[in-house]
C-alpha positions as CSV (number, residue, x, y, z in Angstrom):
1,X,-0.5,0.9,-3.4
2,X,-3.2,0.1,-1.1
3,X,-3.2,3.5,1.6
4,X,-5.8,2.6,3.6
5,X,-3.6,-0.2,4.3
6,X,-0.5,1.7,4.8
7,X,-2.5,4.0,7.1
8,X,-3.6,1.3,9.1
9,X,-0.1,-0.2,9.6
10,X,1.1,3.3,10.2
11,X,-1.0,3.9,12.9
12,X,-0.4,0.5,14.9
13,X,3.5,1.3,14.0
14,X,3.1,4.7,15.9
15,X,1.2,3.0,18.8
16,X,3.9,0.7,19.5
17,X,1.4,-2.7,18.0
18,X,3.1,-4.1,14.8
19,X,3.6,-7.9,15.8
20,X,6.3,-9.7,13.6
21,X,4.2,-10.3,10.2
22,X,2.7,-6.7,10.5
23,X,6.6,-5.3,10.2
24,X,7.2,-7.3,7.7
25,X,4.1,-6.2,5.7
26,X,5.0,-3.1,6.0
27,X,8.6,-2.9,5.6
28,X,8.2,-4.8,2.0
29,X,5.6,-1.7,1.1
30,X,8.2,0.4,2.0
31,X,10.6,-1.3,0.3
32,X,8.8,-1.5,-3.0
33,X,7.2,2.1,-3.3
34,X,8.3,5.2,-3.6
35,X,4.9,7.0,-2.8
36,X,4.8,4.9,0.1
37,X,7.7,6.1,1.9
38,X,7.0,9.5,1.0
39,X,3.9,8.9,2.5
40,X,5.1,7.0,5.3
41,X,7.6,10.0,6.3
42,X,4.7,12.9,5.9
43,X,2.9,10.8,8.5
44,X,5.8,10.3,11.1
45,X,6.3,14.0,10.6
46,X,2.5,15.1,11.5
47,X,2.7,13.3,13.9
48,X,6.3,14.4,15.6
49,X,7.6,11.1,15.4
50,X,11.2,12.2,14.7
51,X,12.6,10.9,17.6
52,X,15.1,7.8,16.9
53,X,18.9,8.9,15.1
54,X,20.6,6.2,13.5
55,X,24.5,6.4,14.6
56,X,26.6,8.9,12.7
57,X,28.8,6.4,11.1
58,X,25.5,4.6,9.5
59,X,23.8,7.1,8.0
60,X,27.1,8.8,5.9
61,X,27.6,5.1,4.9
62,X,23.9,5.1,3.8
63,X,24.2,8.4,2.2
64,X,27.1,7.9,0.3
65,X,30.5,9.2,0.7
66,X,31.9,6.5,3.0
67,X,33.2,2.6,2.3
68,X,30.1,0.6,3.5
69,X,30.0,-2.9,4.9
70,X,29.8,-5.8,3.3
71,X,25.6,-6.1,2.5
72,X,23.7,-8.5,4.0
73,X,20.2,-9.8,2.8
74,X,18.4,-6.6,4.6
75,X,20.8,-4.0,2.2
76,X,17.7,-2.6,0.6
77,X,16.2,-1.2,3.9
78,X,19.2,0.2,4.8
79,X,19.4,2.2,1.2
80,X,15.4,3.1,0.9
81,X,16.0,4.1,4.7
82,X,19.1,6.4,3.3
83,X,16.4,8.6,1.0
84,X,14.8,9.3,4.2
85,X,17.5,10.7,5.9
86,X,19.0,13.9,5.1
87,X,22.6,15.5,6.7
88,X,22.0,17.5,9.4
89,X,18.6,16.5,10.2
90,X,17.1,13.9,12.7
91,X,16.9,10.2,11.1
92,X,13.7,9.6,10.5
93,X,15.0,5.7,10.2
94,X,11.3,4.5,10.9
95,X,11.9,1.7,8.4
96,X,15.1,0.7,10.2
97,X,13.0,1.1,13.3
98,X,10.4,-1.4,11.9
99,X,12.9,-3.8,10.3
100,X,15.0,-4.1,13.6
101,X,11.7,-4.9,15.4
102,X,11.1,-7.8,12.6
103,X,14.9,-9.1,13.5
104,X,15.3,-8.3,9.4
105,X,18.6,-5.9,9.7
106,X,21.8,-7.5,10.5
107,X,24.1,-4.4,10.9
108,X,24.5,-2.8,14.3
109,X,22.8,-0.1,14.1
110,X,21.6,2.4,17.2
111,X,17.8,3.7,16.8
112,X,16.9,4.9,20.9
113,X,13.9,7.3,21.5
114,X,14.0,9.0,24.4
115,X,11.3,8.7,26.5
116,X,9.3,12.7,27.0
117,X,6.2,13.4,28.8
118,X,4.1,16.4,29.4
119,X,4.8,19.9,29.5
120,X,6.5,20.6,33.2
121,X,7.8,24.1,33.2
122,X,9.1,26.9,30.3
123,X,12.4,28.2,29.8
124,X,13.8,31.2,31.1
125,X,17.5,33.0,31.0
126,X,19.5,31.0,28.9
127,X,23.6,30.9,28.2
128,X,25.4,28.6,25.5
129,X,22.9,25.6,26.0
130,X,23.8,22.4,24.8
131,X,21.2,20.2,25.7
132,X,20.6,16.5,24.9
133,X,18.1,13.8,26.5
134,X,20.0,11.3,27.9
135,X,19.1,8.4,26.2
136,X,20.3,8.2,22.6
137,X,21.9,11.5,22.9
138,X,20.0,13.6,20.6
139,X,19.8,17.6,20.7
140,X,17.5,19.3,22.1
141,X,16.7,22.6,20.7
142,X,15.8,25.1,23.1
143,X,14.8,28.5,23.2
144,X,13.5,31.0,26.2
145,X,10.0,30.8,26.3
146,X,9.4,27.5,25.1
147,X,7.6,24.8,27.2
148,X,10.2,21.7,28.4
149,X,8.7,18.3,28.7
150,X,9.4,15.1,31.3
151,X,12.5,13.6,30.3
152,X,16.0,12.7,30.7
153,X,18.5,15.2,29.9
154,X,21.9,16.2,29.8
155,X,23.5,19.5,29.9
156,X,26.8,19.4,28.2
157,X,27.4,23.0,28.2
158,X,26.1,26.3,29.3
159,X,22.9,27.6,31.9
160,X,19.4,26.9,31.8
161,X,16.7,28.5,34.0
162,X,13.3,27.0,33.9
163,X,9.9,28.2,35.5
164,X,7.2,26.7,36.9
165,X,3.8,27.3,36.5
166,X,3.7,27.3,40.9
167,X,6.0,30.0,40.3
168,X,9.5,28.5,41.1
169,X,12.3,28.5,39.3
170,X,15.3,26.6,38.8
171,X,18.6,27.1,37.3
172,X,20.9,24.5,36.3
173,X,24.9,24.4,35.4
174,X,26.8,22.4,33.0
175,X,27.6,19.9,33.1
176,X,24.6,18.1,34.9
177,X,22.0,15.5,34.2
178,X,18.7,15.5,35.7
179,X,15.6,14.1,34.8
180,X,12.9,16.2,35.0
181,X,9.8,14.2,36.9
182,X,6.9,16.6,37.0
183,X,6.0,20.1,38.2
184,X,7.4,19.3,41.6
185,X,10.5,16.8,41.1
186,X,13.3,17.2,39.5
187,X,16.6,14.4,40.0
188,X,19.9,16.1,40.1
189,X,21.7,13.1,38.7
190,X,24.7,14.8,38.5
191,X,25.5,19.0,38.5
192,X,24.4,21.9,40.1
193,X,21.5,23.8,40.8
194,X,19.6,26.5,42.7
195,X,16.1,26.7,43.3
196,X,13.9,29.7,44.3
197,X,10.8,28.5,45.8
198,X,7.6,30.8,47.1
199,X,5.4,29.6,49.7
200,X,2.7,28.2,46.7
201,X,4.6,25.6,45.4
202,X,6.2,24.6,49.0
203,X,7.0,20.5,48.9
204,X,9.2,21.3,45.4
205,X,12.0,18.2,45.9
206,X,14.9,18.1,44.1
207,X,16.2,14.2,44.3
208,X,20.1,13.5,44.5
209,X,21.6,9.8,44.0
210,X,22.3,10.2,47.7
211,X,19.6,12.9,49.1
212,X,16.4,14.1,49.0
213,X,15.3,17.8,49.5
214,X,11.8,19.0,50.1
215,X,11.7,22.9,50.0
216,X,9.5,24.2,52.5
217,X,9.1,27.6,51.2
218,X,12.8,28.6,50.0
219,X,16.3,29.4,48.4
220,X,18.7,27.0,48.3
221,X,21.4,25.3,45.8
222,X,21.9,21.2,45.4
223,X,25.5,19.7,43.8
224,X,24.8,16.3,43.2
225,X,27.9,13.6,42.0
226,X,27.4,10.0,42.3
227,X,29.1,9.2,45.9
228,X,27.8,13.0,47.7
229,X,25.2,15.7,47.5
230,X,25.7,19.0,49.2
231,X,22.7,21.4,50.3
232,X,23.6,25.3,50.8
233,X,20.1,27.2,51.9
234,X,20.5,30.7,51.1
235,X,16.8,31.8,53.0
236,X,13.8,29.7,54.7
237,X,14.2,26.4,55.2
238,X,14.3,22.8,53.7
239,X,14.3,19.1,54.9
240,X,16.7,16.3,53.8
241,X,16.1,12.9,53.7
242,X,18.2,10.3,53.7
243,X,18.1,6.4,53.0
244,X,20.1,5.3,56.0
245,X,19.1,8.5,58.3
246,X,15.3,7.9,59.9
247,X,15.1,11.1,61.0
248,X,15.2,13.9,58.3
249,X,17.3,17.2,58.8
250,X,15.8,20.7,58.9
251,X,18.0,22.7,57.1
252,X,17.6,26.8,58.1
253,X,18.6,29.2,55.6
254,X,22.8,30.3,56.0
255,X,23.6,27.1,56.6
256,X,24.7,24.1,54.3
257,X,25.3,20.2,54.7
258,X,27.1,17.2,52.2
259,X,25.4,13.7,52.3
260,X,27.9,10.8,51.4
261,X,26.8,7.3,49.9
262,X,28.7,5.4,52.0
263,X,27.0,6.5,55.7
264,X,24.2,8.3,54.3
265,X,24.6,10.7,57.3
266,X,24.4,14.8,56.9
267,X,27.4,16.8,57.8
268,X,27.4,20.1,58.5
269,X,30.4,22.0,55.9
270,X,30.9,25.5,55.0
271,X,28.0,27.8,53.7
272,X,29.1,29.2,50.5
273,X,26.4,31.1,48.5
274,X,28.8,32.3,45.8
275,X,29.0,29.0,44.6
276,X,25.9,28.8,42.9
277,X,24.7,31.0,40.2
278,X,21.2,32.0,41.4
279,X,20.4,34.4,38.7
280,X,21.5,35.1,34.8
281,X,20.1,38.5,34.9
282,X,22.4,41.7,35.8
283,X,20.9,43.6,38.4
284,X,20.0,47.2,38.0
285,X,22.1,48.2,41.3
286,X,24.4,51.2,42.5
287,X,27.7,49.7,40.9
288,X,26.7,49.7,37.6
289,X,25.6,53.0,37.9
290,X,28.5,54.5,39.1
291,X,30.8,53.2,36.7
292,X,29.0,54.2,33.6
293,X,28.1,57.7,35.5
294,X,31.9,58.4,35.3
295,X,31.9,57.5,31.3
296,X,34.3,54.7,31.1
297,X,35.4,54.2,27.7
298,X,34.3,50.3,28.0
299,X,32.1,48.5,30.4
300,X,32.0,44.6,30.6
301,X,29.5,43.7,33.2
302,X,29.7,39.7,32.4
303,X,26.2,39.4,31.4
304,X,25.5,36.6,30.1
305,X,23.6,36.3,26.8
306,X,21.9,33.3,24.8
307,X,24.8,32.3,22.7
308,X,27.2,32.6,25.9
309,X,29.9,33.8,23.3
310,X,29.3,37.4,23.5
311,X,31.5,39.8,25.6
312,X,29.1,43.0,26.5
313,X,30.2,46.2,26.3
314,X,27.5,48.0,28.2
315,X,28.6,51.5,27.7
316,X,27.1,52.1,24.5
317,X,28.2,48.9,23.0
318,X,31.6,50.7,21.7
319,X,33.9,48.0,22.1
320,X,31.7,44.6,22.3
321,X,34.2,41.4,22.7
322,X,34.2,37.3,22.6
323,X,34.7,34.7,25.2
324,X,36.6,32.2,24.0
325,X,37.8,28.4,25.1
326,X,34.7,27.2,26.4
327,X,34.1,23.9,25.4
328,X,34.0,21.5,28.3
329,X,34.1,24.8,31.1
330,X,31.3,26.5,32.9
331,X,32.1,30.2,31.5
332,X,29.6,31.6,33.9
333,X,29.7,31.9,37.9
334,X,27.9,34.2,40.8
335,X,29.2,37.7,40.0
336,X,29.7,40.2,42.8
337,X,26.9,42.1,43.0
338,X,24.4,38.9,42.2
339,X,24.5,38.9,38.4
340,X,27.1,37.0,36.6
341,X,30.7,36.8,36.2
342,X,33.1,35.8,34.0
343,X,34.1,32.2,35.4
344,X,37.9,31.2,34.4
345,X,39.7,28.2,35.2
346,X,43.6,29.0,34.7
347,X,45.6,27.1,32.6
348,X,43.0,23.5,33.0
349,X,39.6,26.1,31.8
350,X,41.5,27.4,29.0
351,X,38.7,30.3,29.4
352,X,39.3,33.7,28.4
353,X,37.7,37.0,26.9
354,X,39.3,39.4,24.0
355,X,38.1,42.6,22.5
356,X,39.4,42.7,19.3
357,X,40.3,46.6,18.0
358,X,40.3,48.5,21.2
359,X,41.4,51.4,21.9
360,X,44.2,52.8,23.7
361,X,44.9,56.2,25.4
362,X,46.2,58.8,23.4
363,X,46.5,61.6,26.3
364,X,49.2,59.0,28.9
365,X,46.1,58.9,31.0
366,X,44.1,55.4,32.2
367,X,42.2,54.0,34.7
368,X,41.8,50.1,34.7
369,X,39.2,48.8,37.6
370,X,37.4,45.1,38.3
371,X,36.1,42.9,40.8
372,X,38.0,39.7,41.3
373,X,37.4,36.8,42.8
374,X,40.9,34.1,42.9
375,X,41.1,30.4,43.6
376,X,44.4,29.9,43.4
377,X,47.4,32.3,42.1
378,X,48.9,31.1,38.7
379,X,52.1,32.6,37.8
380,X,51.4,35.9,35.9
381,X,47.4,35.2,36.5
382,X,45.7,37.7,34.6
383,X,43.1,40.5,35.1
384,X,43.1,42.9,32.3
385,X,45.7,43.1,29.7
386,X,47.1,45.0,26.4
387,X,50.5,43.8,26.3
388,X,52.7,41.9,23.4
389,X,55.9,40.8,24.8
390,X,57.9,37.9,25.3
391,X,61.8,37.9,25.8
392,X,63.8,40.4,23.8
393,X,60.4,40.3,21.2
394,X,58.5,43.3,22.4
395,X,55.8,44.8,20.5
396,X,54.7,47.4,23.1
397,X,51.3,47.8,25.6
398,X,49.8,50.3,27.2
399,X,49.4,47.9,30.6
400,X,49.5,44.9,32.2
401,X,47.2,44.2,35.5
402,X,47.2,41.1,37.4
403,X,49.8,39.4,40.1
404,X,53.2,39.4,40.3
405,X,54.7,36.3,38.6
406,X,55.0,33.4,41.4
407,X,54.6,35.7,44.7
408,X,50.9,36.4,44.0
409,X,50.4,39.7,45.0
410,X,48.6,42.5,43.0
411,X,51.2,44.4,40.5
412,X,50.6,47.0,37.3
413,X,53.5,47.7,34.7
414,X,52.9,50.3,31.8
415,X,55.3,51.8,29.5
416,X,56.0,55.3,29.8
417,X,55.3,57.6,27.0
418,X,59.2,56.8,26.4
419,X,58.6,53.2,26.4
420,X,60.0,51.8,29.6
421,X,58.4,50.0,31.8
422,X,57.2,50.9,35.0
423,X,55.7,48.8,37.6
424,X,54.2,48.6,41.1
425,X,53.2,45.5,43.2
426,X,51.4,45.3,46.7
427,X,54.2,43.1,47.9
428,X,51.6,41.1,49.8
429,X,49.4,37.7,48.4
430,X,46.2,38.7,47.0
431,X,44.1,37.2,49.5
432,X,41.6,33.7,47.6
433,X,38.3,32.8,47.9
434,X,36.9,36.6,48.6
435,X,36.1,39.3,46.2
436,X,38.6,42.1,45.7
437,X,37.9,45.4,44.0
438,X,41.0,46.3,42.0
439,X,42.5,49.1,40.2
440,X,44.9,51.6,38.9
441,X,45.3,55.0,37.5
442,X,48.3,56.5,35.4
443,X,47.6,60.5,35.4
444,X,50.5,61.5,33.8
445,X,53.2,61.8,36.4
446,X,52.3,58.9,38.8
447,X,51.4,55.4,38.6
448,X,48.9,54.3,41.7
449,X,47.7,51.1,42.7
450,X,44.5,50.1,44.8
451,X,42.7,47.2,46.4
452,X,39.7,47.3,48.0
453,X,39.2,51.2,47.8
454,X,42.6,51.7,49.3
455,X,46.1,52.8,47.5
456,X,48.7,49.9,48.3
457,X,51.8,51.3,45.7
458,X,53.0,54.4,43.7
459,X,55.8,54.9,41.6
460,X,56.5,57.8,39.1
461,X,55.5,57.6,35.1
462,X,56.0,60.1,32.8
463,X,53.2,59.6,30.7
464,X,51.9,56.2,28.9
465,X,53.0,55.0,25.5
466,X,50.5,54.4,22.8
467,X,52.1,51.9,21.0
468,X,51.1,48.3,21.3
469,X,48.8,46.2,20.4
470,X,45.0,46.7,19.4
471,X,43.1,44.2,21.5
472,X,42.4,42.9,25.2
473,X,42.9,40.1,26.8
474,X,40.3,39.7,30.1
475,X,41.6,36.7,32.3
476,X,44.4,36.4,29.7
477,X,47.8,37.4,28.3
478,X,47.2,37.1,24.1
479,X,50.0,36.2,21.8
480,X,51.2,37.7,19.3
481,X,48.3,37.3,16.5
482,X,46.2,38.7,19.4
483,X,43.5,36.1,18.8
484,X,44.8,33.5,21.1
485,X,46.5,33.1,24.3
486,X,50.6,33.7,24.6
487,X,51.6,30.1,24.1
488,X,54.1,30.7,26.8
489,X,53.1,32.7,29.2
490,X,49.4,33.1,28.7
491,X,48.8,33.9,32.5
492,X,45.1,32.2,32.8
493,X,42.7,33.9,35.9
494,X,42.1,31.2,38.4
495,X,38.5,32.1,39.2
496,X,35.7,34.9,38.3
497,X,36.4,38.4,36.9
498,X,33.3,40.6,37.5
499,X,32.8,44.7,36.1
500,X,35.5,45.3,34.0
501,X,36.0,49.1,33.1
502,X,38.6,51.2,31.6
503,X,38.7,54.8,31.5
504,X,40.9,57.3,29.3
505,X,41.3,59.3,32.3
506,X,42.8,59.2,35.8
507,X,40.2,58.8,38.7
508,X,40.0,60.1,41.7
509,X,41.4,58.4,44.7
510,X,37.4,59.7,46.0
511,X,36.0,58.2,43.0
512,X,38.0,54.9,43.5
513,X,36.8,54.2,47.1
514,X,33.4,55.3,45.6
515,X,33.2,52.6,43.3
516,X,34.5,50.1,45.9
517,X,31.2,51.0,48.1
518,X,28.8,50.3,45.4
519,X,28.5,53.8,44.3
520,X,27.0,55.2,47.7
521,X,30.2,57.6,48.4
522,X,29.8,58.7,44.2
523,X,26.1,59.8,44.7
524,X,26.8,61.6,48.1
525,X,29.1,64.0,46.0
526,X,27.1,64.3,43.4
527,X,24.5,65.2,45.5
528,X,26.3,68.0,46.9
């Protein structure tokens, strides 16, 4: 084997400058020497060529394991191709890449490599990232910290935050794809994203197929679909530009505006800050602090972590649970207090959390609280539950806390510690699209009911049973095996479920309307 050669036809193969007979050349030393391709692939690797995947279908054929085609009279760079390739690892296919150039291989086969550029900003905050350029399709993997490159990409699941060397950052939502230009473009093909921008890197533009918006020192979220693009500036100010518009539109911070295809014009439409998730960090602020100052027995902030599986229990991790059903669904949303929350989508989203083995109240005392936030009111929707039951078939619960079947209004039920239910309801429709702090307390003689700081329903309870079932469902009812939702009644949340706590103790009706003002009336009496 001649290396030199090799080299040389290795090098003008990585520079894109085989002509026709060059391929060939090289594909027949390929074809006829072992060293040679091992060769050949410790070169592509040193140099990070691995960037072309040969379709799924073609390289198990190749490998073995599947009926192959009928072979043609290029079989043998498909099968020197296939010692190349191992499962679960990019192609390296650089033969097949060289033979398809040469017009030698007659199967259809796919070998695409995206097109990446230089370094344009690192990774911050990240959630359940599936990330893939566009063209071809192939993974990306990603971790926080590492640099991200010019490309095309797609974001088939989770949140990615990215930061810029100007100092802005930008946080995207599945699913979205964007390319990413340079330090100060980004298109928004599709998705949405917020951008925080200090006065340094003023000019940042985010491109939509039907907008362009030039931050001029800001905070503001882009949506971007193929026929509209919506602005929402949260502070300063930014201009859009349109194709059809000659004059652009100064945008001032609380307001918002949706661009269409079709005129091309802005129109003004409702600010809405909480639809954009402008940070995956919890904040270090007074609710927190009061909830875990009154020792709850579980606290489930909605913080979102780099899996985006994980359900936090931030008192002490004692009762850490899952999130479950996310495939094709957005898990995360603005929380409440400008963290995260748990974002559900009733019965289309599928999305719910469960803490497996939790525990219930032994002393018929409990206190259940959360933020909510409701888009619509499915029957049954669900805040917090530990209940089994379904017709006659009844294998206990200590509660169940959501609305009240198809009327929509806030309602608890227990069992006593004699086993019959007892239940309350607000007998009014939980207000939608505004957050709601919820609760109730069982103290051994009465159960209460709140929203919003305020007592809406009593009823007596003798007690609370601690018989039922050893798990949780959060924005769901679970069945039977506990593990997944009641496959007739599951009761999905239709929207966000922020600061989950439960307490083996009654609170106050003081330390209720405490927690509802952020903690401020909680650290006036402890200050006393």
């Amino acid at each position: 084997m001649n290396t030199q050669r090799l080299d040389d036809l290795c090098d003008l193969w990585r520079d894109g400058r085989l002509d026709v007979e060059q391929a060939r050349e090289l594909s027949a030393i390929l074809r006829d020497s072992q060293e040679a391709r091992a060769r050949f692939r410790d070169q592509a690797r040193f140099h990070g060529l691995l960037h072309a995947a040969v379709m799924a279908h073609s390289v198990e054929a190749a490998v073995g394991g599947m009926e192959t085609p009928q072979p043609t009279r290029s079989t043998w760079s498909l099968r020197w191709a296939a010692e190349l390739i191992r499962p679960g690892q990019w192609a390296l296919a650089a033969g097949l890449a060289v033979a398809v150039g040469a017009g030698l291989i007659t199967w259809q086969v796919s070998v695409r490599t995206p097109e990446v550029g230089a370094e344009v900003a690192n990774l911050g905050d990240l959630s359940g990232v599936r990330l893939s350029y566009q063209r071809g399709g192939i993974a990306v993997k990603v971790a926080s910290g590492q640099a991200i490159r010019a490309a095309a990409y797609q974001l088939e699941a989770g949140t990615m935050e990215m930061r810029y060397a100007s100092g802005a950052t930008v946080i995207i939502q599945a699913p979205a794809r964007f390319d990413l230009v340079s330090e100060s473009l980004v298109k928004l093909q599709r998705g949405r994203l917020s951008a925080r921008v200090p006065e340094e890197a003023i000019g940042f533009t985010v491109q939509t197929p039907t907008a362009e918006v030039v931050d001029l020192g800001t905070d503001f979220g882009v949506t971007a679909g193929e026929n509209d693009s919506e602005v929402h500036v949260f502070e300063g100010l930014v201009m859009v530009k349109t194709a059809l518009e000659p004059d652009p539109l100064l945008l001032s911070e609380h307001r918002a505006s949706r661009i269409d295809r079709a005129t091309g014009t802005p129109t003004g439409v409702d600010f809405r800050p909480d639809a954009f998730l402008r940070n995956l960090r919890e904040p270090t602020d007074a609710i927190a602090e009061a909830v875990k100052a009154l020792d709850p027995v579980s606290f489930y902030p909605m913080k979102a972590l780099q899996d985006g599986s994980v359900l936090v229990d931030d008192q002490r991790q004692r009762h850490p649970g899952e999130i479950l059903g996310i495939a094709g669904h957005q898990p995360l949303a603005a929380g409440f207090n400008g963290g995260t929350a748990l974002n559900l989508g009733g019965a289309e989203g599928k999305v719910y959390a469960r803490v497996p083995h939790f525990p219930k109240s032994k002393d018929g005392t409990l206190s259940v609280c959360a933020w909510v936030y409701a888009n619509r009111r499915p029957r049954w929707g669900t805040i917090v539950k530990n209940w089994a039951k379904e017709g006659q078939v009844n294998l206990g619960g200590q509660f169940h806390f959501g609305i009240f079947k198809d009327d929509g209004d806030l309602e608890v039920h227990v069992h006593d510690a004699a086993g019959r239910e007892i239940g309350v309801r607000e007998t009014t429709p939980l207000p939608l699209g505004e957050w709601h702090f919820v609760a109730f307390t069982v103290d051994g003689t009465t159960l209460r009911l709140f929203r919003n700081g305020v007592q809406v329903a009593e009823a007596p309870c003798e007690g609370l049973s601690n018989i039922g079932p050893d798990a949780l469902g959060i924005g769901v009812k679970l069945g039977f095996d506990l593990v997944l939702p009641d496959n007739r009644n599951a009761g999905f949340w239709d929207g966000r479920i922020d600061n989950v706590a439960v307490f083996h103790r009654a609170l106050t009706s003081m330390e209720i309307a405490a927690l509802q003002q952020g903690g401020s009336l909680l650290q006036a009496m402890t200050a006393r």
